[in-house]
C-alpha positions as CSV (number, residue, x, y, z in Angstrom):
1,X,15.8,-26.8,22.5
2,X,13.3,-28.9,20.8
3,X,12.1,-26.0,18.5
4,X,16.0,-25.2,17.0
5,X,16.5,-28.8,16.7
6,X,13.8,-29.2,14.4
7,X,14.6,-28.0,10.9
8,X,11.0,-29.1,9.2
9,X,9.6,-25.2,9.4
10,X,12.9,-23.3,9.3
11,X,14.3,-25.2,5.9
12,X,10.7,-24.7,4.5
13,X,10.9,-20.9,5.5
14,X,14.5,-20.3,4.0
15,X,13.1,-22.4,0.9
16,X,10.2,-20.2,-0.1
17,X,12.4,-16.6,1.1
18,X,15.3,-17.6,-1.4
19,X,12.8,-19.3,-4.1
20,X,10.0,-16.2,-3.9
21,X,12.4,-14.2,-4.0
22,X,13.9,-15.1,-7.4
23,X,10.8,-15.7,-9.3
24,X,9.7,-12.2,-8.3
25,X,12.9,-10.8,-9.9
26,X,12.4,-12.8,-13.1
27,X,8.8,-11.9,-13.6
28,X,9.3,-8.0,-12.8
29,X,11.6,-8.1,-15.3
30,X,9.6,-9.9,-18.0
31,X,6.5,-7.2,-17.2
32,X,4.7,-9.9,-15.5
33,X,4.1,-7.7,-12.6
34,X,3.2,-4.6,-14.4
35,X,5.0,-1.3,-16.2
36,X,7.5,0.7,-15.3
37,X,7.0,3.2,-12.5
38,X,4.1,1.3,-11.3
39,X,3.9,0.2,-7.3
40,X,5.9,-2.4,-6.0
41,X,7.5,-2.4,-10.0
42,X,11.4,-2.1,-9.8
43,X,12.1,-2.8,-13.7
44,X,8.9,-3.5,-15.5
45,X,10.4,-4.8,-18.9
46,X,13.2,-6.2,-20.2
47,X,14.8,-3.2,-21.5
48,X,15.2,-1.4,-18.1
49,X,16.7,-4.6,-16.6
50,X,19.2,-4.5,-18.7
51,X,19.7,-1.1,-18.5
52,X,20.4,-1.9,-14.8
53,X,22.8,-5.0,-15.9
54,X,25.2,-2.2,-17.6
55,X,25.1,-1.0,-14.4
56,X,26.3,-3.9,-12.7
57,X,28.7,-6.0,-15.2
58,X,30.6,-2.1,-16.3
59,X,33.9,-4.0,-16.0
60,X,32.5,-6.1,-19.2
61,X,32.7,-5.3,-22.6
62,X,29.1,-4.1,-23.7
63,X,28.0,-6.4,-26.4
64,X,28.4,-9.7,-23.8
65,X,26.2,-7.9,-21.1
66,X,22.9,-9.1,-22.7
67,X,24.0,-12.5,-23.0
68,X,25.2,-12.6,-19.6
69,X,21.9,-11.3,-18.4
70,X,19.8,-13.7,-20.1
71,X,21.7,-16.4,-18.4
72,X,21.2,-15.2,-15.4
73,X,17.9,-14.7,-15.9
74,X,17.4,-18.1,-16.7
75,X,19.4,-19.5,-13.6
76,X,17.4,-17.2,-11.0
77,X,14.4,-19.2,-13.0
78,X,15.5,-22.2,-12.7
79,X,17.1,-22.2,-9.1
80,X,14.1,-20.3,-7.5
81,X,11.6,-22.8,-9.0
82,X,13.7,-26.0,-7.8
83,X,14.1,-24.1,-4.3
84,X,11.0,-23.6,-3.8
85,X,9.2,-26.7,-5.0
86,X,12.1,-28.6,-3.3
87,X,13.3,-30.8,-6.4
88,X,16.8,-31.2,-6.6
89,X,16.9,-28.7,-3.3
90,X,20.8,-29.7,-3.1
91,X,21.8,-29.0,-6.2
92,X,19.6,-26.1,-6.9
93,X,20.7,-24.6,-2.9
94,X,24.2,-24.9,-4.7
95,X,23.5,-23.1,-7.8
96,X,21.8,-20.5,-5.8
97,X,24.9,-19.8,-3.8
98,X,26.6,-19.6,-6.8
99,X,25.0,-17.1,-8.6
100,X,24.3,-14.6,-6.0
101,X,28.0,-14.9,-5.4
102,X,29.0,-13.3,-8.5
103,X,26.3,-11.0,-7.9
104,X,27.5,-9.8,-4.8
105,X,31.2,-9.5,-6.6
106,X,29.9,-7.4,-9.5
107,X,27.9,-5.1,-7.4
108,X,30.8,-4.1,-5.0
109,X,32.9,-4.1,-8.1
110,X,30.8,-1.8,-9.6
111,X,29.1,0.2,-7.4
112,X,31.6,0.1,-3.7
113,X,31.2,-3.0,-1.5
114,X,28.4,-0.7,0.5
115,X,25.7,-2.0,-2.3
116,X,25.9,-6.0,-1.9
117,X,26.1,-5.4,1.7
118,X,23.3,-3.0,1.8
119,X,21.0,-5.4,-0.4
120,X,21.8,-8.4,1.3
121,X,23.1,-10.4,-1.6
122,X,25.9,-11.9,0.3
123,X,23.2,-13.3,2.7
124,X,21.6,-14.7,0.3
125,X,24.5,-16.6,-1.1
126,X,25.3,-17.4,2.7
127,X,22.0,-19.0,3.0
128,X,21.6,-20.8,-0.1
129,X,24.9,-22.9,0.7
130,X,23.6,-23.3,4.2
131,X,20.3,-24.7,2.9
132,X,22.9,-27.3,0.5
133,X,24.3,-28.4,3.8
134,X,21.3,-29.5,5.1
135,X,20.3,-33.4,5.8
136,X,16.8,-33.1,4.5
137,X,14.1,-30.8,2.9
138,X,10.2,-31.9,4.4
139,X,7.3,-30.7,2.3
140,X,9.6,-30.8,-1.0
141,X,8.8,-32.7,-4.3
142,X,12.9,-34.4,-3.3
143,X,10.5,-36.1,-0.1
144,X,7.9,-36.8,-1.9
145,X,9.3,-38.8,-4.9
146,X,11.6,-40.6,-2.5
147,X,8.9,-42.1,-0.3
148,X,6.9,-42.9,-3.5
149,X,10.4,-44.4,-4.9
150,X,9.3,-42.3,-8.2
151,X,12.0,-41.9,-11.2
152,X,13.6,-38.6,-10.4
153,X,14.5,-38.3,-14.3
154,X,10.7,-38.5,-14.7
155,X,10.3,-35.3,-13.3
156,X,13.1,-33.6,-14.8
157,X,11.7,-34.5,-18.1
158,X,8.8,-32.2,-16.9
159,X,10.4,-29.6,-16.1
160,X,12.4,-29.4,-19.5
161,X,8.9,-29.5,-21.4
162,X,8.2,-26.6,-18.9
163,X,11.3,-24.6,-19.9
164,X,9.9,-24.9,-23.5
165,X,7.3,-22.9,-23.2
166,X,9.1,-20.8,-20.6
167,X,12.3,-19.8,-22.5
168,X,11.1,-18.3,-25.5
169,X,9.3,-15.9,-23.3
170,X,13.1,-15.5,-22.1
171,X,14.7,-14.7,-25.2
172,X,11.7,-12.7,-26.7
173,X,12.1,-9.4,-24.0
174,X,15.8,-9.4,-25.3
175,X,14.9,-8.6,-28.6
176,X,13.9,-5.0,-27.5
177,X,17.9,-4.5,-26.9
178,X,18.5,-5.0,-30.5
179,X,18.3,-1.2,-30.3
180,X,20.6,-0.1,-27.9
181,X,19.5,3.6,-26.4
182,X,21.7,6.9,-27.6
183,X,24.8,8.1,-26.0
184,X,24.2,10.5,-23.1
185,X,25.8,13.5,-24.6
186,X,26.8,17.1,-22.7
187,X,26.9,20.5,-24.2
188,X,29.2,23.1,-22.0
189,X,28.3,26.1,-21.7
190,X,30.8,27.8,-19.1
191,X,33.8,27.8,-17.1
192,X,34.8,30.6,-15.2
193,X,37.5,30.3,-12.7
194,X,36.8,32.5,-9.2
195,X,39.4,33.7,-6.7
196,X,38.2,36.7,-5.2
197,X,37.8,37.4,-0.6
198,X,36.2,34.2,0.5
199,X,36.3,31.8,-2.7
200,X,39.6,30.8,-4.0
201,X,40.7,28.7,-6.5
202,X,37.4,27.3,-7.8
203,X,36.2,27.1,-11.2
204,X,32.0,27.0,-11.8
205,X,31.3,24.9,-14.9
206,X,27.9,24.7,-16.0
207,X,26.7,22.2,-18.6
208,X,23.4,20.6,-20.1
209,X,23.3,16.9,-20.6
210,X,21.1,15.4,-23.0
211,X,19.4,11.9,-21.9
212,X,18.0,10.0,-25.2
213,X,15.2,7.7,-24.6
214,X,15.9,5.1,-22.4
215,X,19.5,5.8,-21.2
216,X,21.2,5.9,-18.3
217,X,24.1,7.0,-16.8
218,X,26.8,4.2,-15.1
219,X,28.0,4.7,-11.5
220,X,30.1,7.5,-10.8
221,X,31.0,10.4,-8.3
222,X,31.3,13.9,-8.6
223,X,34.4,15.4,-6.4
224,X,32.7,18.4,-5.6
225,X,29.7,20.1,-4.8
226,X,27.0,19.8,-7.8
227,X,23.9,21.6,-8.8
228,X,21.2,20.3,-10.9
229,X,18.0,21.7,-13.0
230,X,15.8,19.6,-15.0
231,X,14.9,21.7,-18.2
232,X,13.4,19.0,-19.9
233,X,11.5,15.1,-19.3
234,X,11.7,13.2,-15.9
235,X,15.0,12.0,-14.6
236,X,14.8,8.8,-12.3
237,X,18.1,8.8,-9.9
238,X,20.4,7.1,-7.2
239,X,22.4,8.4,-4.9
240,X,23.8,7.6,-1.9
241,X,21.3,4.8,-1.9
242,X,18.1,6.9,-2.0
243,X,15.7,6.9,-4.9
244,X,14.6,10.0,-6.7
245,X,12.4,11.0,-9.7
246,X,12.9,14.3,-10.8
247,X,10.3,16.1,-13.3
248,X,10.9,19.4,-15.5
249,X,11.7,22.0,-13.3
250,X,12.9,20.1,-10.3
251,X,16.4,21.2,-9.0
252,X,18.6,19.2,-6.7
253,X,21.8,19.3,-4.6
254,X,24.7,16.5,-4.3
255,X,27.7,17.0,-2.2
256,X,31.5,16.2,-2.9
257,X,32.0,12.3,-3.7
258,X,28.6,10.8,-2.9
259,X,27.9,7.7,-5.1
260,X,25.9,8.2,-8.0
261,X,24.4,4.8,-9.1
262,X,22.6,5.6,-12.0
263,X,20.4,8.5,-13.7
264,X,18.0,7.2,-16.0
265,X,15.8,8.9,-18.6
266,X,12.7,5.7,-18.2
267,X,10.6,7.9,-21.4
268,X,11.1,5.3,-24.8
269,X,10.3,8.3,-26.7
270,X,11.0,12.0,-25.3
271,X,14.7,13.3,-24.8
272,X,15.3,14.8,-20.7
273,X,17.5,17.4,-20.4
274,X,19.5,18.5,-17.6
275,X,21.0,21.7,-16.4
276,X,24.4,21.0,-13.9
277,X,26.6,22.9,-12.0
278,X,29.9,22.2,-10.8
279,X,32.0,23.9,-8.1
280,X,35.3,22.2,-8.6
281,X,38.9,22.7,-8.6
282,X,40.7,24.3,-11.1
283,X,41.9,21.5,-13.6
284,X,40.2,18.8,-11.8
285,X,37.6,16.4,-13.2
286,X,34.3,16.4,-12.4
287,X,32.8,13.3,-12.3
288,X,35.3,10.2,-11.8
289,X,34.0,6.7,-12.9
């Protein structure tokens, strides 16, 4: 009884989980962990974040996506350092639930309510208001500078000479979006509808999309079965909530309305090219969005 009553080592726990957690975001994204496709790398620059950001904010018009992901960058900064070192814990704790709200909403928004769930990130916005709620944070800077009865403004005034030097590392990976990737385009090449013994009313299309450096493809599903031959470059892909990289020559197999999260040509320089095949419906689409 003793050990749930006392908060001291929990609070601290839940303070470094939520506050690690969010610095290590912000720095893979800035490079500060290494390039892309290196271990424990899930971005690697700022160009494949926000790559991913069109991903998640596709209910937004384009040009505001950037902006919206510097400001969350920013906040998951900001909030993670204050969690962590325990200065304005409350506050911060708040912000945090905040944030990882509208996270949660604009994952299941864009991708099915499977991904927020499957990623946590509604436990994380659970646990950052429970963290507000409670009565006080032990080994935090909040502790400290109360016992001391030290200027709280005093230290704020540090950490804005901090964000100085810190946010023009911010707005300096943005720059790179200045020029956005191409358009994924697609170049049919058939469509022959089959009803013979055994196979009735289908139609096989078959197609080759072009991936420009750096794109990516937004969430979507395909309502039938789906074939697919890399001719060309390396194809990083999602689906169904398992990670792929597929290299020239490659072929692969999705069935009928699995979520496609993204496919994602990661080379800044070399064109991928992909051979598909659809087995759909006569009349129908292919992929729905």
């Amino acid at each position: 009884m003793k050990l749930i009553q006392n908060i001291k080592l929990p609070q601290l726990y839940l303070r470094i989980a939520i506050g690690s957690a969010y610095l290590w975001e912000v720095a893979d994204r800035l490079g500060m962990l290494g390039a892309h496709g290196q271990p424990h790398v899930g971005w690697g620059d700022w160009q494949h974040f926000i790559n991913y950001a069109r991903q998640v904010m596709t209910f937004l018009p384009s040009g505001i996506i950037p902006l919206f992901a510097i400001i969350a960058t920013i906040g998951e900064g900001l909030f993670g350092a204050l969690v962590l070192t325990g200065l304005y814990t409350r506050a911060a704790a708040i912000g945090s639930g905040v944030l990882s709200f509208c996270f949660a909403l604009a994952m299941a928004l864009s991708f099915g309510i499977e991904s927020p769930l499957g990623y946590s990130v509604f436990t994380l916005s659970a646990a950052s208001f429970l963290l507000a709620t409670l009565p006080e944070y032990d080994f935090s800077l909040d502790n400290w500078l109360a016992r001391r009865n030290i200027n709280k403004r005093l230290a704020a005034k540090t950490i804005a000479t901090a964000g100085l030097f810190i946010l023009p590392i911010t707005f300096r990976c943005p720059a790179q979006d200045h020029h956005p990737a191409e358009k994924i385009t697609e170049s049919h090449l058939l469509k022959q509808f089959i009803n013979e013994r055994g196979i009735t009313n289908r139609e096989v299309q078959m197609e080759i999309v072009n991936f420009p450096p750096g794109s990516s493809s937004p969430a979507h599903r395909h309502p039938c079965p789906t074939f697919g031959f890399v001719l060309e470059g390396e194809l990083e892909s999602v689906f169904e909530g398992k990670h792929h990289i597929y290299k020239q020559g490659d072929s692969f197999y999705e069935n009928s309305n699995g979520l496609h999260t993204m496919t994602r040509n990661n080379d800044p320089t070399k064109t991928a090219r992909l051979l598909v095949f659809f087995i759909a419906e006569k009349n129908k689409p292919t992929t729905i969005r």
